[in-house]
Structure formats: C-alpha cells, structure tokens
C-alpha positions in Angstrom: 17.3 26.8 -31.0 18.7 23.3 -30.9 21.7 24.4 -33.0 22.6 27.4 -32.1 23.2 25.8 -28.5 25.4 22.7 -30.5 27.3 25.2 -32.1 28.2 27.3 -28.9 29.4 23.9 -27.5 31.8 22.8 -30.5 35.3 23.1 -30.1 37.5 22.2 -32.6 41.2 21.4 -32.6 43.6 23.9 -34.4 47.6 23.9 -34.6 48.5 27.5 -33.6 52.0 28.3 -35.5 53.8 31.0 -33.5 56.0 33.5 -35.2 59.0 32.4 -32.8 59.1 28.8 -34.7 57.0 27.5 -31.8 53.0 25.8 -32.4 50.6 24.8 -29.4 48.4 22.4 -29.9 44.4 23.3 -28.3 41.0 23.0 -28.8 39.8 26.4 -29.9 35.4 27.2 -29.1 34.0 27.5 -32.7 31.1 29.9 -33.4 30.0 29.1 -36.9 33.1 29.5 -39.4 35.2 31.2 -36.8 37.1 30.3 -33.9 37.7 32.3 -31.2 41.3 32.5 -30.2 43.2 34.4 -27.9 41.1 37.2 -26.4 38.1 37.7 -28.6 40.4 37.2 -32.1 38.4 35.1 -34.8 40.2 33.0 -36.9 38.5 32.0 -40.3 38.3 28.2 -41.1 36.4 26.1 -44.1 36.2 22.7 -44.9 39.1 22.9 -46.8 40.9 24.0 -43.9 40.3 20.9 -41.9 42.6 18.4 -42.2 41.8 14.8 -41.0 44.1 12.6 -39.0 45.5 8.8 -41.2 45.0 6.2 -39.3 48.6 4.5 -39.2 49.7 0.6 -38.5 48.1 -1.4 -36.0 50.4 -0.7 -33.1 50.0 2.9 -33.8 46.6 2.8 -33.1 46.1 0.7 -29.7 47.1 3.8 -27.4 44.6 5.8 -29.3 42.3 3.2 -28.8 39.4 4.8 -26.7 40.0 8.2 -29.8 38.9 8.6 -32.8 40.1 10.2 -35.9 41.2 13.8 -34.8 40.6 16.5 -37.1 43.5 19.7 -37.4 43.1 22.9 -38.5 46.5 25.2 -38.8 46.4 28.9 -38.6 49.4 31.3 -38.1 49.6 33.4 -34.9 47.6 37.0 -35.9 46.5 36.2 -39.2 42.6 36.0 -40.2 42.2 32.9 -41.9 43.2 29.6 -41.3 45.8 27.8 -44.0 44.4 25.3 -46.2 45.3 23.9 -49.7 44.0 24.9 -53.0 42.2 22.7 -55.4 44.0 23.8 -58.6 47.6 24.2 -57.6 49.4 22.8 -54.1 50.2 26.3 -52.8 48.5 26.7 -49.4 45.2 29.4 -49.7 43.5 31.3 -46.8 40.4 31.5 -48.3 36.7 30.1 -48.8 33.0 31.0 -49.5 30.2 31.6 -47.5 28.5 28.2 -49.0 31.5 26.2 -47.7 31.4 27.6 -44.5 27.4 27.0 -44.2 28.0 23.4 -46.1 30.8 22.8 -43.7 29.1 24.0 -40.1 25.6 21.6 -41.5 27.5 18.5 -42.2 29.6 19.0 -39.0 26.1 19.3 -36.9 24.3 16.6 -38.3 27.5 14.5 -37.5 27.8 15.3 -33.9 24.1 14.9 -33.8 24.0 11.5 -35.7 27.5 10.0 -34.0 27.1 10.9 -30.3 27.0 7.6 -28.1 27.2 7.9 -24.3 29.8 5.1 -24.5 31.8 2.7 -27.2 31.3 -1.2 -27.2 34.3 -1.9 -25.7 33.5 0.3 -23.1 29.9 -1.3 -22.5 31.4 -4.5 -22.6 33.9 -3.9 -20.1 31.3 -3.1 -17.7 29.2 -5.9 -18.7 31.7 -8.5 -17.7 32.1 -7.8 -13.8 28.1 -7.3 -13.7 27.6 -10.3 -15.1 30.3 -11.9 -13.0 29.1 -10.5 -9.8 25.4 -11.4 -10.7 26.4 -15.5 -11.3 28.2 -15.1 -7.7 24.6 -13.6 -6.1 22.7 -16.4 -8.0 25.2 -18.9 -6.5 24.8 -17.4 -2.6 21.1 -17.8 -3.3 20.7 -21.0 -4.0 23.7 -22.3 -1.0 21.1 -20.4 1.2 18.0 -22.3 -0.5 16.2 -18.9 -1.4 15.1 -20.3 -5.1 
C-alpha cells in the first residue's frame, strides 16, 4: 500500500517537443511506466528513456547548489512513447519491455525511499549557526544577571 501511494506522488521531469519547433520544459505525474500528459494522454517511458543531467565546472554548479542531478525524459507532442537511444546502433528507439519498466519503477522507489532527507547539511548548518549564536548571547545575559 506503501507504494502504490509513492508512485501516485512521483513526478518526473520530461522535455515536451512541440510540432511547431517549440518544447516546454514540466514535471509530468508518473503512474508506473507512464506519464500522464495533457488531459488523460499517457506517454510511455523506460529507463532507457531517462536521461541524467552532467554535472559541469565548478561555477556551473554553485546556482544549482541547493539541486541535485535532474533527470530528463523527451517525448514528442502526441506520440506514445517517449524517445530514447538504442543499445546496438545510435538511432533514437521508442521502445522497451515490461521487465525494464518494472526494473526501472523498483530502483526508482527504493531511491526515493532510501535518499529522502528533510534537509541537506548545508541547510542544517545554516540553521545551526544563529542558534547557536543566539544561545551563547542567552548564556551571557544569564550570567550578567547572576542566574548560574
């Protein structure tokens, strides 16, 4: 029961490629091996079709600080299946199985599951440094006021 409610919950990021030579960029709700795009259409995705985000230089990177890696998935406007490359030649493929869908929805799961923190440690520690402040500053009062 526990994972059917996870997967209602997922959404995952897609590049929708418009037949005008337009794409939006959105997060789509996934259900399983399908995402549910405009109006009740499904789009079909594997892992294949998941493409993960290189992280680039250093100064790249510090305005994505508080992100993580994004992952992409591209599907044209209206079609079916979502575009991903084949193993055997570089010629894009909208296909896959029902074992990489299943392997894929586990393994995404059991990652959401395993790598959910309600904050980062840069986050915790830029909390901890005014509370920690502020508590040295009570301390001090205290002891002006002979309290200890």
């Amino acid at each position: 029961m526990v994972i059917k409610e996870v997967m209602k919950m997922v959404k995952q990021r897609a590049i929708k490629l418009n037949l005008n030579r337009t794409f939006e960029e959105k997060n789509y709700p996934c259900d399983r091996n399908h995402m549910k795009v405009d109006k009740g259409d499904l789009v079909d995705f594997e892992p294949a079709c998941v493409f993960t985000e290189k992280k680039g230089k250093l100064l790249r990177v510090i305005p994505r600080f508080w992100k993580g890696t994004r992952n992409l998935v591209l599907f044209v406007d209206g079609a079916k299946n979502a575009l991903r490359f084949s193993k055997t030649t570089k010629e894009m493929m909208p296909f896959w199985t029902k074992k990489e869908s299943g392997e894929f929805v586990n393994k995404q799961v059991a990652r959401s599951l395993t790598q959910y923190k309600p904050m980062k440690w840069a986050q915790f520690i830029i909390i901890l440094i005014p509370t920690v402040a502020s508590l040295f500053v009570l301390l001090k009062i205290a002891f002006h006021f002979g309290v200890f």
